[in-house]
Each structure stands twice: as C-alpha cells, then as structure tokens.
N, C-alpha and C positions, 0 to 999 in steps of 0.2 A: 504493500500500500504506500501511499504517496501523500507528504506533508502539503501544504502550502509553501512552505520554503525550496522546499524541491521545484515544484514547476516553477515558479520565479525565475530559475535558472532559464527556460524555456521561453516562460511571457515575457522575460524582461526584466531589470532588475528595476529600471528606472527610464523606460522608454517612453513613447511617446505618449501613451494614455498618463502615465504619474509625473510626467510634468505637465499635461495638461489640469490636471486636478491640483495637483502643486500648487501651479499659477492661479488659480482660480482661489484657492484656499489662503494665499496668504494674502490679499489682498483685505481678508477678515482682522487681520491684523492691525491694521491701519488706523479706522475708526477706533478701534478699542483705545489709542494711547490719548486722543480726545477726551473718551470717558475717564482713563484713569489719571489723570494730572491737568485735566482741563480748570481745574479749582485754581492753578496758578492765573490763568485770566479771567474765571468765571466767577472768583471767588477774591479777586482785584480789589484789596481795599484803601485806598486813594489817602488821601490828606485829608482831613477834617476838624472840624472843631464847632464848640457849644452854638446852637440855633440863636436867635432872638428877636423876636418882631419889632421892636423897639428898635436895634438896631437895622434893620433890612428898611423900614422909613427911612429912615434918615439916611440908609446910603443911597436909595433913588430919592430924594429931595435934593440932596446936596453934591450928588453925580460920582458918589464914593466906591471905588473897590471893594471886590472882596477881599482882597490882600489888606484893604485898611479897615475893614471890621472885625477880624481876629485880631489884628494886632492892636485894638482898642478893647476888645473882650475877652481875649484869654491869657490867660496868668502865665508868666513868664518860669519856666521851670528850670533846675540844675538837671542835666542828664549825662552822668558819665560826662562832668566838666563842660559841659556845654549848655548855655540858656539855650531853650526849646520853646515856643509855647504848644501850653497844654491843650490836648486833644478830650477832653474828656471834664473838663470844670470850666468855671465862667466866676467872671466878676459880678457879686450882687449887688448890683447896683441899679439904680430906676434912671435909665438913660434918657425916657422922655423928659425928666429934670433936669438932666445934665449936659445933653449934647445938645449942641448948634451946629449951625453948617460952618463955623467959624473954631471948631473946637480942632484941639492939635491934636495929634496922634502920641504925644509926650506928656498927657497928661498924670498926673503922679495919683495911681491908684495900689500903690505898696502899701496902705493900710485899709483897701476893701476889703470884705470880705469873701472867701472864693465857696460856689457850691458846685454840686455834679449838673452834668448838662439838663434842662430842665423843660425843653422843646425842642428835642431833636439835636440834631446836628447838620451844619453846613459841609459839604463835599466838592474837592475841586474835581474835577471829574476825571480831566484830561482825556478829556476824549470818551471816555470810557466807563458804559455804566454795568454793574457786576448787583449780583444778589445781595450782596455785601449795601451794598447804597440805599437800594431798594426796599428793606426789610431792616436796617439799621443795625447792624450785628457788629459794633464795636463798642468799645470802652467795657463795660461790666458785661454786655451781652457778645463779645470777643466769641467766647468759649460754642457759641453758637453754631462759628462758621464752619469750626472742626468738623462740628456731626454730618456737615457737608460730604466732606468726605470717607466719617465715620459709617455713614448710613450704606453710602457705597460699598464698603467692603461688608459690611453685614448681610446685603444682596449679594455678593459672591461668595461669604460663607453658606447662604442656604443657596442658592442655585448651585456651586459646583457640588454639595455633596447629591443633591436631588437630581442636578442634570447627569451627573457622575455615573446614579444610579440606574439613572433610566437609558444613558448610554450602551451601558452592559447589558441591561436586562432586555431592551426594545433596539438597540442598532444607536450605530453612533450616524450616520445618514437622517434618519428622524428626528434625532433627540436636536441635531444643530441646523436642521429646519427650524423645528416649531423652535425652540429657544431664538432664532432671527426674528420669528411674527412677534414674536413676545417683548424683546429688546424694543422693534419700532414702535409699536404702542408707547410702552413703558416709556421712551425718550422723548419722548411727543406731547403726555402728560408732562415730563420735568418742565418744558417747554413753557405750558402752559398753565400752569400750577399756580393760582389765584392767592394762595399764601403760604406763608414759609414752613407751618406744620402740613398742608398736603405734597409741597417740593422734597421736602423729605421722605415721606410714605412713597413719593412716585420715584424716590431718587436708590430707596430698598430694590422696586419693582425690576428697574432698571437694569441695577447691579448682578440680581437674580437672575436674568438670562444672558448676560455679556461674556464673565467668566464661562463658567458652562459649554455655553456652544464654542468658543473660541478653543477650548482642551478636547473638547471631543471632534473637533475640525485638528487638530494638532496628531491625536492619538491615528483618527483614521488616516495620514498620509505617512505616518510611520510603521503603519500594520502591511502598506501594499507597496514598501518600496524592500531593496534587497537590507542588508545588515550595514556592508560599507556606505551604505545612502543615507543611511538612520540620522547620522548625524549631523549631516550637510542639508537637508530638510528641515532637521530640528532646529538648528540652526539659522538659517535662511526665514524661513518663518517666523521666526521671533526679528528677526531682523527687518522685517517688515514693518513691526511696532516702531521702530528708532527712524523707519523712512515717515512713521504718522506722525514722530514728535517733528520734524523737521517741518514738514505741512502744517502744526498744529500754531505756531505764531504767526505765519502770516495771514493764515484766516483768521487768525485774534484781534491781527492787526488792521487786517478792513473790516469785519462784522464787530462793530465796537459794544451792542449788545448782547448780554451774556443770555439772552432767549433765544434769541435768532442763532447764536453760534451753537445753542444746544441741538436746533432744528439742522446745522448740516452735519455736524455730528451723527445724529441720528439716522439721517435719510437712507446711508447707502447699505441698514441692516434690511431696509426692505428689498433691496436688490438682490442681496443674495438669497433671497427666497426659491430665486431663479432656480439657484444651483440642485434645483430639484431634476432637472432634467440634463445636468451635464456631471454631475459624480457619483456615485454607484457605492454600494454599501459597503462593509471591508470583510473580504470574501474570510477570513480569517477570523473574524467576529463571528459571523456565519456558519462556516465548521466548527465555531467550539459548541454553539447552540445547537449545532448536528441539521442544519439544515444545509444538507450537502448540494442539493438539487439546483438553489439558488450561488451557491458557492463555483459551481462547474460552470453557470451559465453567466456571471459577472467577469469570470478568469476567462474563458474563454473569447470573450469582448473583450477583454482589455488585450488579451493575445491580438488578435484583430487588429484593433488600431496599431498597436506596436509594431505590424506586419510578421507577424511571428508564427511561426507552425507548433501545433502540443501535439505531444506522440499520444499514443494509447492511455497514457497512464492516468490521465487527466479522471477519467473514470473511476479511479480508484484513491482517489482525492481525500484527503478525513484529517478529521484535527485528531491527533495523539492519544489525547484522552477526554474527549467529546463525553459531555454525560447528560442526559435529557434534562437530569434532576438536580444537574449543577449550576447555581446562582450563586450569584455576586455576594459577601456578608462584610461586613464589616471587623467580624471576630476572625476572616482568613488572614487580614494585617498584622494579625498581633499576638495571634495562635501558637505560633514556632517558634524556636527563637533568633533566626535569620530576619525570618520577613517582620518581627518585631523591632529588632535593632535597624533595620531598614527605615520601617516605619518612625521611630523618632527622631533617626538623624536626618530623614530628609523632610522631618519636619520641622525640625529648628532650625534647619537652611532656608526652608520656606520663610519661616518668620523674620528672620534675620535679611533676607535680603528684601524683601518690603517694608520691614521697617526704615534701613539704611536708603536703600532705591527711593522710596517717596520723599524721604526725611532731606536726601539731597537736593530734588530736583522743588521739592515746595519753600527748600530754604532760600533759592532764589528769591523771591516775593518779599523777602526780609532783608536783602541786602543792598537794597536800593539801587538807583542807575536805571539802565536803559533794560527792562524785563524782556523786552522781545530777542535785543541780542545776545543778552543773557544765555535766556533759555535755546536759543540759537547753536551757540556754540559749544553749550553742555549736550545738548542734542548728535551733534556733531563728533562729541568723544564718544559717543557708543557704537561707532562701526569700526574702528579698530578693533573693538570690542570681540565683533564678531569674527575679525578676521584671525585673531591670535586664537580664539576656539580652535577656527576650519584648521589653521596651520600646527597644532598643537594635538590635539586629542587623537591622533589617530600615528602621533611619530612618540608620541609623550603615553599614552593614554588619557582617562578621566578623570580621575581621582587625583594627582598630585598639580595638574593647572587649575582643579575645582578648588581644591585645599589654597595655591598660591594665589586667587585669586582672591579669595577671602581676607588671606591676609596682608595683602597691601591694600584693599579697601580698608583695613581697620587703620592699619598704619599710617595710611593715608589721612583718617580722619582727626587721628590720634595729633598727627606733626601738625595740620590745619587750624586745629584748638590754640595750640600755644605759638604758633609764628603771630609777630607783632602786626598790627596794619601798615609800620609805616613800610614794607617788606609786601605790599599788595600783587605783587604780580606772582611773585613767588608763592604766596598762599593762593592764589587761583590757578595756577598749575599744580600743585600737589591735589587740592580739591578735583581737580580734574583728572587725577592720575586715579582717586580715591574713587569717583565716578566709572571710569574706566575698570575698575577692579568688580566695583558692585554688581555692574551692566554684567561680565562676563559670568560673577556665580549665578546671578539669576535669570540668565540666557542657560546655564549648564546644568540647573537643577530641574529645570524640564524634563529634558532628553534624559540625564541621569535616572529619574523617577520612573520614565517610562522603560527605562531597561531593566529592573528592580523589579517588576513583577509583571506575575504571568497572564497571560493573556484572556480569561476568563473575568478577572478582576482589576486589568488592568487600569481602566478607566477609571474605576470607582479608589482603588491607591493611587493615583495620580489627584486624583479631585478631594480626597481626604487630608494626606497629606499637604495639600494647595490652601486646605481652609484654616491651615497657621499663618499663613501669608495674607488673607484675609483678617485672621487677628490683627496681625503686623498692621495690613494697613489703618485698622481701626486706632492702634495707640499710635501709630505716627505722626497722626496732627496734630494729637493734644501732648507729645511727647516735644514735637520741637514748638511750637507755638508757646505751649505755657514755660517751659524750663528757658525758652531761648529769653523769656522777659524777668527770670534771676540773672541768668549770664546769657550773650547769644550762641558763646562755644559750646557749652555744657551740653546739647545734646548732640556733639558729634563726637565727644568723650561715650558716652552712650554708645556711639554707633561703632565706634573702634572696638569697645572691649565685646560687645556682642557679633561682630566680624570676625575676632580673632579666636573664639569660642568655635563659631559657626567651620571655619578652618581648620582647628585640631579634630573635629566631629569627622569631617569629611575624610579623613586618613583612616577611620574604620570601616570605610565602605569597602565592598569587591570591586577590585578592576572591569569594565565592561566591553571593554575592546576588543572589538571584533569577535565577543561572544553573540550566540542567537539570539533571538527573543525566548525567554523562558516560556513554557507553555503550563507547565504546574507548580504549583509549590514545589514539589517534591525535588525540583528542579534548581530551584534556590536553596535548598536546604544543601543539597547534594551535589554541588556547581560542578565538581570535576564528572560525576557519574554522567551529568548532562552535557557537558561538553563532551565525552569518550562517544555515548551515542550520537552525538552531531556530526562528530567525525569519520562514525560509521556510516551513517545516511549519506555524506558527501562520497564517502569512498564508492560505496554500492551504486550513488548518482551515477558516480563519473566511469564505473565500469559498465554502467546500462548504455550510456549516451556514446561510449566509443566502441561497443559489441557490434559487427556488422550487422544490418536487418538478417540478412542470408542465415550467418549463423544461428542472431534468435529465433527462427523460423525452424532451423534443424534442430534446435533442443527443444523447442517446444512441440513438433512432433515425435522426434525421443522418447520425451515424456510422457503424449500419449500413448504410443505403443507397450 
C-alpha cells in the first residue's frame, strides 16, 4: 500500500497545482497584518489637552489659536526635566471673568488652582482621526484603548482553538471558507460600530475568525507540498504578512479615518470566499478521516495540472493509521511525555514572541516623530528576516537558529533599555537588530509547530498551542503602555528576559530537518523507529519506480502461477 508521501514523488513535490494554491493562499496573509497592528494608526492618539467652552469663545471672538488656548489653560508640568503642559488637568479658573481679547498669553496663573479635564478634551488631529479621538480614551480612560487590542486577541484565543477544531474534524478547505464569511461580517460591524462597548464585542467577533482561517490556510499548503518544500512555504507565507505591514502605512497615510481604513482592511476577506472553487481539500487530511475515494480523486487533479502520470499504485493510496473512530482531543497534547514537553515549549515561544513582536512594533506610537516612516522601516527589517530562515534551517537545521534567534531578540532588547538617547541612532539599530531577531522566532515557531505533530491532530496542536500567543497579545498592550508610563524602557527589560527564556526552551526540542510529517503519536514518541520506516518506504519507492514495467509484469504473473 501507498502513503500520500509516496505519490508526491509522482504528483509533484511542488509543481504547478501547489504553487498555484501557494499563491492564492498567501495573499491571506496580507490583510491579517492590518488586523493585527492596525491599533498603531487606528488607535492614533494625537496631542491633547482639557476642553472648555469658555475658552473656544473667546478664541473665535478674538481670532485665537488652538496653540494659544492650551497654552492659556493647561498647567505647565516637570516631565523627566522638561516643562510639558498637561494633557489631562486644566486651570480652574472662570475665564469669562478673566479673558479679553487683549489678554496675554503670560498671564501669571502659578497660584490657580488645577482640576482633571472636566468637558472633554481638545485634539490636534493632524490629519488624523482614530477611535482614540472619537470615544475619548485618554488620561484616566488611557487603559481603554488597550482592550482594543486586548479584545482582538481574545477573538483568536477562541476562534483558533474552535476553528482549530473544526479544521481536523470537518476539512481544513471548509473551516477557512466559512471563517472568511465570518471575518467580512465581523470587520464590517468594527466599521460600523455606533459605540465603543459594541466596537469591542465586534472587535472579539473579528478576531474569532482571522487567526483560525489564516493557520488552517497555513497547515493545508504544508500537508500537499513535499518535506524539503515545508519550509520554504512556511516561510514564504508568513512573509507575506511583513509585505501587508509595508502596505499597511501608506493606506494609513491616505485613509486618514480609522472606519474607512477598517473597511479596506476588511474587504479583500470577502474575496477569498472565491477560493472555493480554485483549492481543493488536503488529500492527507482526507486519508486520515479514511475517506480514501475523495483523497485519489483531488491527487489525481493535482497530478493533472502538474502534467504528471501516477502508476497503479494510486489505488492503493491510505493514510498509515486511518481510524474511522479517530478525533482530534485535546488530552492527545499532553498525554505522552514527548508531545507534552512539545506542547509547552512551543507554547511559551508562542507567548513570548507576541508578546515581544507586538510590544515592539506598538512601541513605535510612543516614540514620537514621523509614525508612518517609523513603522516603515521597522516593516522593512523583517524580510531579512525571512531570508536568514530560507538560508539557514535546512544547512543549520531548526532548533539552534530558533534558539539564536530568541536570543538576540532578548539581547537586543536588553542593550536598547540602557543605551542613553543622546546615542539615538545606535539605539534604533540595535532595536532593529532586536526586531529582526523576534520577526525570525515567530516566523519559525509556525512551521516548527506544525512538524511536532501528527497529522490527525495536527491543526488542532498548532491552534492550541497559538492560543498563548493570543495571551501574549492580550498583556502586551497593557504590559508596554502602562509600565512604559513608570519608565519607557522597563518593558523591553520584560521583553529580553522573557526572549532569553523562550531561547534556552527551544534547545529541548527534536531537530526536524528533513524529517516527514509524523503521522501518529507513536511516531513522536518513537522519532528514530519513524524515521527507520521512512527510510524503508523510500527505499521500497525507489526500487518500484526503477523495476522495469516488463519485469513487474513477469513477477507478477510468477506469482500467479
């Protein structure tokens, strides 16, 4: 009998039907890096300071700036040795007594006295109106804007474990259908969302089918390409996400409102609805379910397209250990003590690299200057990223550039903390080397994940272990937001020592280098037993595929005689 790895050899490892779904597939990528860091311009929270109708007369009576009614109403602050004024208090004082249109701007109000903002707040806009503006989530209501993106990962904690599940159980082809109809909804409501407790509810909804279909669009182009392909897809695919962040400022920078930029965000999940009729189920999925019938007639089209001939054997086509009664659980994670110790360490890499990955790219938004080229050329350090993977993992293997990457992200973050400002370029190169380091474990804990386990359960341990990453990104805003307003460094001390953790973890993993896709547990547990029979299957391949027909024709009547 005949695996799905075997005909591979036959269909094509990576011919012309799996870079047509390839290409199709990663362009899912794209939109998703809008969803997940869009909070850097959608979540924009501008210059501001105390409202007051008192003053807004009298600056259209007497033809006054706004530049000269803060600096008439808010209190002048020390900030880390600098006068500021205050974003968040006001002078109480009853200006219709006191101002004229004759009144200086040097008035001596050092013995007012100051309260919190008490009608809102004034916002310079710059161009630019964000939810932040709109729904007034500063000063005390700050901690607000977090759950912005809090709520978002709460939505890919429960769609990936659910779409996870329904991947395995019902086809990864279906599950990242319906999760697209579900995403365009969901993003359509953020859109439109009348106030800031329904934006949130619709920003869970969201969240819920993004993740999800994005890993089970992931897993299926890993299931139908050869082994040496695995990682150059894996790869490539995520790398897609770093071509959306590159897209993601300039459409920030013409769609100056954060509704409208939700709305193109959103759109192109309704396109891939399409992809119903251009990518095909994963014939490997399929024979673990044992429905073989369907499995012979998708490999055979893809043979097709790839102009490829299958011998006889296609017929006898079967996953290994197909079992009618076998489903996906949650206790096969964590059952043994392999796919146990599996399971937590790629799930503290999960968390660790969303926590560091967000925590870098949202800490822009705090360091002032120009955000768009900012986030521009942080954008820009994560295709090296990709490219030290491809050149890497397959002369090195996985495990020790996963592990180095880790820790010169921490390192990285560690030297960035204590370099002085006045040394500003040199600390935005290291930040960048820090970035560079993050981008690579969390491009490699994908594809890692998915070589970890067998293919029955595959989806559902790639999507379990993902939903510490969705932790991660739940405490990462309220992790650099609030600590960065004791110190601004003090959460990239965080980020180092939890990278240089996440790096020593990674040095207990098995190497996966040009090993198969496991097909059972038993196979993880037993890594060499499963590689001796891999190596048999090849060998038995490659004496079938050079036996002349003629000969197998004489044994096989031999045999009936």
């Amino acid at each position: 009998m005949t695996s799905f790895d075997d005909i591979l050899e036959e269909v094509g490892k990576f011919g012309r039907c799996q870079k047509r779904i390839f290409a199709l597939l990663c362009l899912v990528s794209m939109p998703w890096a809008g969803v997940y860091v869009g909070i850097v311009f959608q979540g924009f929270t501008p210059d501001h300071w105390c409202r007051d109708s008192s003053m807004e007369q009298w600056r259209q009576a007497c033809g006054r700036s706004l530049a000269d009614s803060r600096r008439m109403t808010a209190p002048l602050l020390n900030v880390s040795g600098e006068l500021q004024h205050s974003s968040c208090e006001q002078y109480d004082v009853d200006w219709n007594a006191t101002l004229t249109c004759d009144s200086q701007e040097e008035m001596d109000l050092s013995a007012a006295p100051t309260v919190p903002c008490k009608s809102g707040w004034e916002y310079d806009y710059e161009g630019r109106r964000s939810f932040v503006t709109e729904f007034d989530l500063v000063c005390s209501d700050a901690w607000l804007m977090d759950m912005f993106q809090a709520m978002l990962n709460i939505g890919f904690l429960l769609g990936s474990i659910a779409i996870g599940y329904l991947a395995d159980r019902f086809g990864r082809k279906l599950s990242f259908l319906m999760s697209n109809v579900f995403n365009g909804i969901a993003g359509i409501l953020v859109a439109v969302a009348p106030d800031y407790v329904s934006m949130l509810i619709f920003r869970v909804l969201f969240g819920f089918g993004v993740k999800g279909g994005w890993m089970a669009g992931y897993v299926l182009i890993t299931e139908i390409v050869g082994v040496e392909y695995r990682r150059t897809v894996g790869v490539v695919y995520q790398m897609f996400f770093s071509v959306g962040l590159l897209v993601l400022p300039l459409l920030a920078y013409f769609i100056t409102d954060w509704r409208w930029l939700q709305v193109v965000i959103t759109v192109p999940y309704f396109l891939y609805v399409f992809y119903y009729w251009f990518i095909p189920e994963s014939p490997r999925w399929l024979l673990s379910q044992n429905r073989k019938a369907q499995a012979v007639e998708i490999t055979e089209a893809m043979a097709k397209e790839n102009h490829m001939t299958l011998s006889k054997n296609i017929e006898t086509l079967r996953d290994d250990n197909a079992d009618p009664s076998a489903t996906a659980s949650f206790m096969d994670l964590i059952r043994t003590p392999n796919m146990r110790k599996h399971t937590f360490i790629l799930s503290y890499n999960w968390f660790t690299s969303a926590v560091v990955y967000q925590g870098l790219i949202m800490r822009l938004g705090l360091l002032g200057g120009n955000v768009y080229i900012s986030f521009l050329i942080s954008a820009l350090v994560e295709f090296p990223a990709a490219f030290l993977i491809l050149f890497t993992i397959e002369r090195v293997g996985r495990r020790f550039p996963f592990a180095a990457a880790n820790v010169v992200a921490g390192a990285a973050c560690l030297i960035t903390a204590f370099l002085p400002d006045s040394v500003s370029w040199l600390k935005t190169a290291v930040a960048c080397v820090g970035r560079l380091g993050i981008t690579m474990a969390f491009e490699m804990v994908v594809f890692v994940n998915t070589e970890l386990y067998p293919t029955f359960v595959r989806n559902l341990g790639v999507s379990v272990c993902s939903t510490l990453c969705d932790i991660g990104g739940i405490v990462a805003p309220f992790l650099l937001y609030r600590l960065a307003v004791i110190w601004l460094e003090l959460p990239l001390i965080i980020f180092g020592i939890l990278a240089f953790l996440a790096g020593a973890l990674v040095l207990l993993l098995p190497e996966t280098r040009g090993v198969p896709l496991p097909d059972t547990i038993h196979d993880i547990e037993f890594p060499d037993k499963a590689k001796l029979k891999s190596e048999q299957k090849n060998q038995q391949l490659n004496t079938l595929l050079s036996t002349p027909t003629s000969n197998i024709s004489t044994n096989q009547n031999t045999a009936s005689v």
